[in-house]
Residue frames as a rotation matrix with the C-alpha (Angstrom) as fourth column:
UNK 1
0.688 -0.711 -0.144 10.11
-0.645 -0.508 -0.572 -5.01
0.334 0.486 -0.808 -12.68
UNK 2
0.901 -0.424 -0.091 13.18
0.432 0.865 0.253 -7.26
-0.029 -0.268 0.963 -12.45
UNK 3
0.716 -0.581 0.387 16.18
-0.698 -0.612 0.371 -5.70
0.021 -0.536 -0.844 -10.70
UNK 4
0.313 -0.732 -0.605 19.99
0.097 0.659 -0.746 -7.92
0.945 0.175 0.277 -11.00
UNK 5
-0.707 -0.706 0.037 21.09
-0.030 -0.022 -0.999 -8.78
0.706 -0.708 -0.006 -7.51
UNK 6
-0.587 0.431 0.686 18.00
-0.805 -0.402 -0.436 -8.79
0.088 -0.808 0.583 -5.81
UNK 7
-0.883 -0.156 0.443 17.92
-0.237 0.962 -0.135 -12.46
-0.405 -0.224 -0.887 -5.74
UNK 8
-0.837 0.311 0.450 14.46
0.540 0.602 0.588 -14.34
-0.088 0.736 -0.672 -7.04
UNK 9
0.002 0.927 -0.374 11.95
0.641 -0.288 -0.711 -11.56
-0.767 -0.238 -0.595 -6.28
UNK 10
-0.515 -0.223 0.828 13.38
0.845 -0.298 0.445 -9.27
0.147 0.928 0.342 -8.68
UNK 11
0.724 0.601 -0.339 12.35
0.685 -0.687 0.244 -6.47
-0.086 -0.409 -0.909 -5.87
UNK 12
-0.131 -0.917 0.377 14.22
0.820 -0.315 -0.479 -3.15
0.558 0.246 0.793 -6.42
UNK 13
-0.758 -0.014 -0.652 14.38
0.424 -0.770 -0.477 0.25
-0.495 -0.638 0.590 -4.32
UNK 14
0.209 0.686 0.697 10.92
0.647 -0.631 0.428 2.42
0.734 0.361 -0.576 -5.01
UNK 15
-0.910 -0.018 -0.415 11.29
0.252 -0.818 -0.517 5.78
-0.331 -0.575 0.749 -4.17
UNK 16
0.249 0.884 0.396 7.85
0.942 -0.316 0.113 7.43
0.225 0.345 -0.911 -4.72
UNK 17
-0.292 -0.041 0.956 7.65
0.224 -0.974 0.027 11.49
0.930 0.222 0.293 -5.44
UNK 18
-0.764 0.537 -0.358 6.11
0.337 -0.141 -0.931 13.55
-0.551 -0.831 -0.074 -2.01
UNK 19
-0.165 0.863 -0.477 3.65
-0.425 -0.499 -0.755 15.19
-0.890 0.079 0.449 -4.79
UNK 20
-0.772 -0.141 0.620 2.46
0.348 0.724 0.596 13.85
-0.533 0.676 -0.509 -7.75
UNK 21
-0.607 0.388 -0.693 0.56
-0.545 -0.838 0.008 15.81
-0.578 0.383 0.721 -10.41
UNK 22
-0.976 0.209 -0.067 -2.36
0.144 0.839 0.524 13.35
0.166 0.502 -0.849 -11.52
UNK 23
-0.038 0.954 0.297 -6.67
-0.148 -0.299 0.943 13.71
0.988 -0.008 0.153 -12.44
UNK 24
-0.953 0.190 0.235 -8.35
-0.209 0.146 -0.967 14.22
-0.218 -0.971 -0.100 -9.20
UNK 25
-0.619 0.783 -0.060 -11.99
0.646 0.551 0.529 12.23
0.447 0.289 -0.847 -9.14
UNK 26
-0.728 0.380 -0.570 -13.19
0.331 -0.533 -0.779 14.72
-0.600 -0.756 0.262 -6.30
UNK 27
0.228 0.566 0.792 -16.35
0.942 -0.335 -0.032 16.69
0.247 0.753 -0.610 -7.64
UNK 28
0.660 -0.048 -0.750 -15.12
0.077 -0.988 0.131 19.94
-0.747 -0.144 -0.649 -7.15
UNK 29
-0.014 -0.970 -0.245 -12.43
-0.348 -0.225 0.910 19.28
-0.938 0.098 -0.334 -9.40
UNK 30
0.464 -0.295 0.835 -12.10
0.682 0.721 -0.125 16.31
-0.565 0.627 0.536 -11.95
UNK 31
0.779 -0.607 -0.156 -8.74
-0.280 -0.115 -0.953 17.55
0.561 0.786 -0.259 -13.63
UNK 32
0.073 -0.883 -0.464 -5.25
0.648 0.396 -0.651 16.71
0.758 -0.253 0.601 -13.16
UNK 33
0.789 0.030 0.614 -4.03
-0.306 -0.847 0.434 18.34
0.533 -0.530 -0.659 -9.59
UNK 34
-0.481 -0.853 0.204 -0.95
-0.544 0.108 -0.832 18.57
0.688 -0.511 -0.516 -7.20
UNK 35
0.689 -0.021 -0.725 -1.65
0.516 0.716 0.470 14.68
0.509 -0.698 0.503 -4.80
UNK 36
-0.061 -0.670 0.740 0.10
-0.957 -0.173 -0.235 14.62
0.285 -0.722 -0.631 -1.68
UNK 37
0.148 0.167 -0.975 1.64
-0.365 0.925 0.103 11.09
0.919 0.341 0.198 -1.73
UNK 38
0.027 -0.321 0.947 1.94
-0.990 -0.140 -0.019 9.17
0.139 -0.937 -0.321 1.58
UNK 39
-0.813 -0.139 -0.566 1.87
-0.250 0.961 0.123 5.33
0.526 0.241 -0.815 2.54
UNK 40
0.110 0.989 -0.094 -1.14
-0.624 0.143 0.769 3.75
0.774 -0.026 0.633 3.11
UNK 41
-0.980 -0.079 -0.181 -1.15
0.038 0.826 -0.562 1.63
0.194 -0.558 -0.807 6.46
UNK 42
-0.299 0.621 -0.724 -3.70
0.663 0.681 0.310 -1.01
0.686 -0.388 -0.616 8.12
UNK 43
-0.301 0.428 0.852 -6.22
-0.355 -0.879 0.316 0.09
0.885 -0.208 0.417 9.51
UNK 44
-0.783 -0.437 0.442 -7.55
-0.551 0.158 -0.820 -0.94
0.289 -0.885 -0.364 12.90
UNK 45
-0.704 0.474 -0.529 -9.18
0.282 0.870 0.405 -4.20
0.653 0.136 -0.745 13.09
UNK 46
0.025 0.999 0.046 -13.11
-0.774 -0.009 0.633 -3.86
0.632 -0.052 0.773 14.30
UNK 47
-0.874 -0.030 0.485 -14.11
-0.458 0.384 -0.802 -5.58
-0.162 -0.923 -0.350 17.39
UNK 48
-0.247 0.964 0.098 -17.31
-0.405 -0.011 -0.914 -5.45
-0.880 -0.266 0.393 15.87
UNK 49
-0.582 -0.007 -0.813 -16.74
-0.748 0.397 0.532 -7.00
0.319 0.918 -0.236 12.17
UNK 50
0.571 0.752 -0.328 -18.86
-0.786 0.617 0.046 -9.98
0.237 0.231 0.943 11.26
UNK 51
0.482 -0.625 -0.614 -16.05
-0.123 0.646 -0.754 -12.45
0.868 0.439 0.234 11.28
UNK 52
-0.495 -0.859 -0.132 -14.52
-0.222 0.272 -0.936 -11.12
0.840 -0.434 -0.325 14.18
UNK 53
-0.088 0.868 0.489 -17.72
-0.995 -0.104 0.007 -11.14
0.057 -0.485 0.872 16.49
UNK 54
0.464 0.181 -0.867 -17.68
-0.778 0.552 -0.301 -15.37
0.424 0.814 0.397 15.09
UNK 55
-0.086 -0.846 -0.526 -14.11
0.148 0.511 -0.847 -15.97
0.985 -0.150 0.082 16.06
UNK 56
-0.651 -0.107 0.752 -14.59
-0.674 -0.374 -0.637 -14.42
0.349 -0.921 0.171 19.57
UNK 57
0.180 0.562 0.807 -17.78
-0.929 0.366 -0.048 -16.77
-0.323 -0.741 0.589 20.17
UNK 58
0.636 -0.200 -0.745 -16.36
-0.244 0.864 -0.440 -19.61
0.732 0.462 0.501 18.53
UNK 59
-0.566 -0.814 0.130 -12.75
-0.262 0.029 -0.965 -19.12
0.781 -0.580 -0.230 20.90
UNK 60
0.084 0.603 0.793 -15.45
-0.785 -0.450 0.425 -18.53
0.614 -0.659 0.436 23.89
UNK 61
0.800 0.337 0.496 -15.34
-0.526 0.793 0.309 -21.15
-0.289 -0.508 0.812 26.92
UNK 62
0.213 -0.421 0.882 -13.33
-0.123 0.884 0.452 -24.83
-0.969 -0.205 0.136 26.88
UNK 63
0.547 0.147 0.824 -11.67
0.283 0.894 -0.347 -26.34
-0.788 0.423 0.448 24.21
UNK 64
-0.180 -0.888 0.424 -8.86
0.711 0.180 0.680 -24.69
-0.680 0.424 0.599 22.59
UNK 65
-0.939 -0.087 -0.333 -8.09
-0.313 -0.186 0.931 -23.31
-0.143 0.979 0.147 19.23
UNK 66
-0.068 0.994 0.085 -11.14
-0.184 0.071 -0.980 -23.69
-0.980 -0.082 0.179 17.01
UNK 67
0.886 0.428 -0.179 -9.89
-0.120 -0.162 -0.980 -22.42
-0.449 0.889 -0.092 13.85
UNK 68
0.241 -0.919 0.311 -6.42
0.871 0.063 -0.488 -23.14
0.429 0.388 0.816 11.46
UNK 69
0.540 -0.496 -0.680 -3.52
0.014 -0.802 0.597 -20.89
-0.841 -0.332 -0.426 12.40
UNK 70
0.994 -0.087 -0.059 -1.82
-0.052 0.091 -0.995 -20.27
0.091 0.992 0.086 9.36
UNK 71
0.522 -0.853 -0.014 1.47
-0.089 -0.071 0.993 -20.92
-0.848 -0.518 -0.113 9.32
UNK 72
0.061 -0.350 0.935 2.45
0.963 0.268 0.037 -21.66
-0.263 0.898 0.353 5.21
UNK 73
0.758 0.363 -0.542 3.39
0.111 -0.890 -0.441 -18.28
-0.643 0.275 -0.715 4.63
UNK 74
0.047 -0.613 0.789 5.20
0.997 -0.017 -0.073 -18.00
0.058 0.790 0.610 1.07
UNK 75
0.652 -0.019 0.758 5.06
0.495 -0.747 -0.443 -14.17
0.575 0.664 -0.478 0.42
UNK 76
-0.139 -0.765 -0.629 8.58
0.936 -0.309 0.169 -12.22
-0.324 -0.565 0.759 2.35
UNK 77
-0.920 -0.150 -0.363 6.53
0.197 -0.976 -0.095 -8.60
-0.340 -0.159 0.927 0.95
UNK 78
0.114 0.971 -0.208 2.95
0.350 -0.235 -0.907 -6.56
-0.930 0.030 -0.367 0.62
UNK 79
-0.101 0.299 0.949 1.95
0.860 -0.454 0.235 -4.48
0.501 0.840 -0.211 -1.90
UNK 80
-0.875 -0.269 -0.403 2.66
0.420 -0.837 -0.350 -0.81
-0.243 -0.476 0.845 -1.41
UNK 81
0.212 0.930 0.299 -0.69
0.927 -0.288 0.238 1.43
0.308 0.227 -0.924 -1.43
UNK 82
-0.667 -0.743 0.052 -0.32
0.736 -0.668 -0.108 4.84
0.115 -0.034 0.993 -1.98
UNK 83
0.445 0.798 -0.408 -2.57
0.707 -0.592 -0.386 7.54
-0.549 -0.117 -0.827 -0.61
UNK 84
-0.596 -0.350 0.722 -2.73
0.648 -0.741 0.177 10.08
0.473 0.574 0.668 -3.10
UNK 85
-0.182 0.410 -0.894 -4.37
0.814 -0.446 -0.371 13.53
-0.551 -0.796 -0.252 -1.31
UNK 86
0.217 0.287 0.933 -5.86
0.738 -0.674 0.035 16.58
0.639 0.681 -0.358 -3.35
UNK 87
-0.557 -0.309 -0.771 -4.53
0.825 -0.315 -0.470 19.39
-0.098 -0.897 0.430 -2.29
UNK 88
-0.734 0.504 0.455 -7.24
-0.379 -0.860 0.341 21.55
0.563 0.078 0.823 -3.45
UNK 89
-0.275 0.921 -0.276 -9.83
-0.675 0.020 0.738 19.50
0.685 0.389 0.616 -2.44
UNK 90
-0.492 -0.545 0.679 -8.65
-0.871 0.313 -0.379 16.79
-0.006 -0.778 -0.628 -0.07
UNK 91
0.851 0.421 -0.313 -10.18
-0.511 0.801 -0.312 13.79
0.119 0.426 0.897 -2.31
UNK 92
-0.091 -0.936 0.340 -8.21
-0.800 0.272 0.535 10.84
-0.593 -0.224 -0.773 -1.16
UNK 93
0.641 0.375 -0.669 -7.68
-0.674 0.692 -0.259 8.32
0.366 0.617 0.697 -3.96
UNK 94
0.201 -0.777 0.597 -5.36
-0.522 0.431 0.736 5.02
-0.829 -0.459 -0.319 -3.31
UNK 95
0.650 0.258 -0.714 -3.14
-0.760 0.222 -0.611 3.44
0.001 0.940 0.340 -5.67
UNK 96
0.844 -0.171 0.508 -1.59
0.061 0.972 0.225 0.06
-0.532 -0.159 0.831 -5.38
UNK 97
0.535 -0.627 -0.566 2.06
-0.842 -0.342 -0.417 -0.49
0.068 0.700 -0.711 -6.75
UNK 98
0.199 -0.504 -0.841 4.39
-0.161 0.829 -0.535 -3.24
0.967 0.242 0.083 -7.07
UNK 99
0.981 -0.095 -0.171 5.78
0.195 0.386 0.902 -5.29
-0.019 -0.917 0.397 -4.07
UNK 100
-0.012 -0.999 -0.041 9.04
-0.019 0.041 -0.999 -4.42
1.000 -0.011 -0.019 -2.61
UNK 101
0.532 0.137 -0.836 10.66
0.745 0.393 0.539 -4.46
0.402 -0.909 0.107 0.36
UNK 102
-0.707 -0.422 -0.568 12.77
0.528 -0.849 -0.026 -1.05
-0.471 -0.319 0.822 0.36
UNK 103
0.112 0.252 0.961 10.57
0.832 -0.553 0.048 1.96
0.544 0.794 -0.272 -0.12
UNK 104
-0.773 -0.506 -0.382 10.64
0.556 -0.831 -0.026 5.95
-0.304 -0.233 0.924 0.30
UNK 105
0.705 0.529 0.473 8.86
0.709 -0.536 -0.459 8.64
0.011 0.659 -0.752 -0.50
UNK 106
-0.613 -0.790 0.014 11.70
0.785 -0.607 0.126 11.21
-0.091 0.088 0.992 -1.74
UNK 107
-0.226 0.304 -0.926 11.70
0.319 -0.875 -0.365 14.87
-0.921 -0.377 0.101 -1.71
UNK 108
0.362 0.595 -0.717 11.40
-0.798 -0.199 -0.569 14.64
-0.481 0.778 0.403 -5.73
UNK 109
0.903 0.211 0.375 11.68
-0.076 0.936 -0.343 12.08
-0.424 0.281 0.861 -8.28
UNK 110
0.045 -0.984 -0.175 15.15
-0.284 -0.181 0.942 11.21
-0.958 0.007 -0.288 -9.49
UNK 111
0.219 -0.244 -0.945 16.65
-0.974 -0.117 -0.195 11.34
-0.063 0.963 -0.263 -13.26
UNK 112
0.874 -0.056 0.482 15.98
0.050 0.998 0.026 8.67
-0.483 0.002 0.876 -15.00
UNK 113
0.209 -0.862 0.462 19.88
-0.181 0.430 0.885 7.21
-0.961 -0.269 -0.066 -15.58
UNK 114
-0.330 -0.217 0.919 21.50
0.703 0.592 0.393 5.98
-0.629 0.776 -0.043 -18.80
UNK 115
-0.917 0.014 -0.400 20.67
-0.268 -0.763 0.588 7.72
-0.297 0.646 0.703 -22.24
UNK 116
0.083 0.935 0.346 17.09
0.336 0.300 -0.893 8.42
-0.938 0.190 -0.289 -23.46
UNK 117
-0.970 -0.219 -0.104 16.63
0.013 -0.474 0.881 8.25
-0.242 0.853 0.462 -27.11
């Protein structure tokens, strides 16, 4: 979406709903049910991951750094991921949304503005 004033990202305010009536996948269910919406955050990086297990004996001992530090970072926002929650069931689904850099979850969703024809 492209938003006037919000310089070249063309990021605007997302409010997201706190529930959200939408199919649940769960097998107890599969129809539409009342989500509980929340923000998805990062989870806690594994000690034990393949990669990081690598970097740790790679770092190991003499000789510095090993690998690139990144440092060219172009992107100034994430992608929001929404946890959607069944509240019959407590099937959690997640659903990716646009990038911004203000968001919310509100207490409901707000009229949409302007005439609808």
């Amino acid at each position: 979406g492209t938003c006037l004033g919000c310089g070249l990202g063309g990021v605007a305010m997302v409010n997201a709903p706190k529930t959200k009536r939408t199919f649940c996948k769960g097998p107890k269910c599969k129809k539409h049910q009342v989500h509980r919406v929340t923000q998805q955050k990062t989870g806690k990086a594994s000690l034990f991951a393949q990669g990081k297990r690598r970097y740790d004996k790679k770092q190991a001992g003499f000789g510095g750094q090993t690998k690139p530090v990144f440092h060219k970072k172009a992107k100034t926002t994430k992608k929001i991921t929404l946890r959607l929650t069944c509240t019959q069931c407590k099937t959690v689904r997640l659903l990716p949304i646009k990038r911004t850099k203000h968001f919310e979850i509100t207490e409901k969703k707000q009229k949409a503005k302007g005439p609808s024809f």
